[in-house]
Residue, then its C-alpha position, 0 to 999 in steps of 0.5 A: x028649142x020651143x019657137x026656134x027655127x033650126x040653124x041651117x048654114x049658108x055660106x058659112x052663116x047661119x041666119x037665126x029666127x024665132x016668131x018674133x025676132x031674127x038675127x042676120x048672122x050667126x057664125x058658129x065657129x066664132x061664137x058670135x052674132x051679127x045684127x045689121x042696122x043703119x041707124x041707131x038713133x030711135x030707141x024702139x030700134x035700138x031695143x029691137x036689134x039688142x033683143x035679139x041678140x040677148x034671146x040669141x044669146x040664151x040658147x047658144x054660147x055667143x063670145x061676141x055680139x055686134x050691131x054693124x051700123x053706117x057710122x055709130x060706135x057704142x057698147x050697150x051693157x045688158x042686164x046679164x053683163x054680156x056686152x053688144x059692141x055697135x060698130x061702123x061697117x067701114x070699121x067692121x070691113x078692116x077688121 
């Protein structure tokens, strides 16, 4: 997997790694990955936290990519089509 760690699960939730990026959740058994922000406003954050999640997406199958904020609610499209869902961690608890 070139410059990729191994998955290793804790809890059920396995942390993702490359050299340069990191992704705080990935749950296998849905498909889906988690990054963990509080805030979205500064467009060098934005690209950070998105980026991970695409190079994630490019070695596994991902169903679901979310960015958990304090307060932000938007869907960034990338240029793949697979959309990145940014929701409210209060949101993202009730669900």
């Amino acid at each position: 997997m070139g410059g990729y760690s191994p998955f290793f699960t804790v809890g059920g939730y396995s942390p993702f790694f490359t050299y340069e990026e990191e992704v705080f959740f990935y749950l296998p058994s849905q498909s889906t990955a988690i990054q963990v922000c509080y805030d979205l406003s500064d467009a060098i954050t934005v690209q950070r936290e998105t980026q991970a999640l695409q190079k994630l997406s490019t070695v596994v199958p991902l169903e679901r990519m979310l960015i958990i904020t304090r307060d932000e609610e938007r869907t960034f499209t990338l240029s793949s089509g697979q959309t990145i869902e940014a929701i409210p961690v209060w949101k993202w608890l009730i669900d």
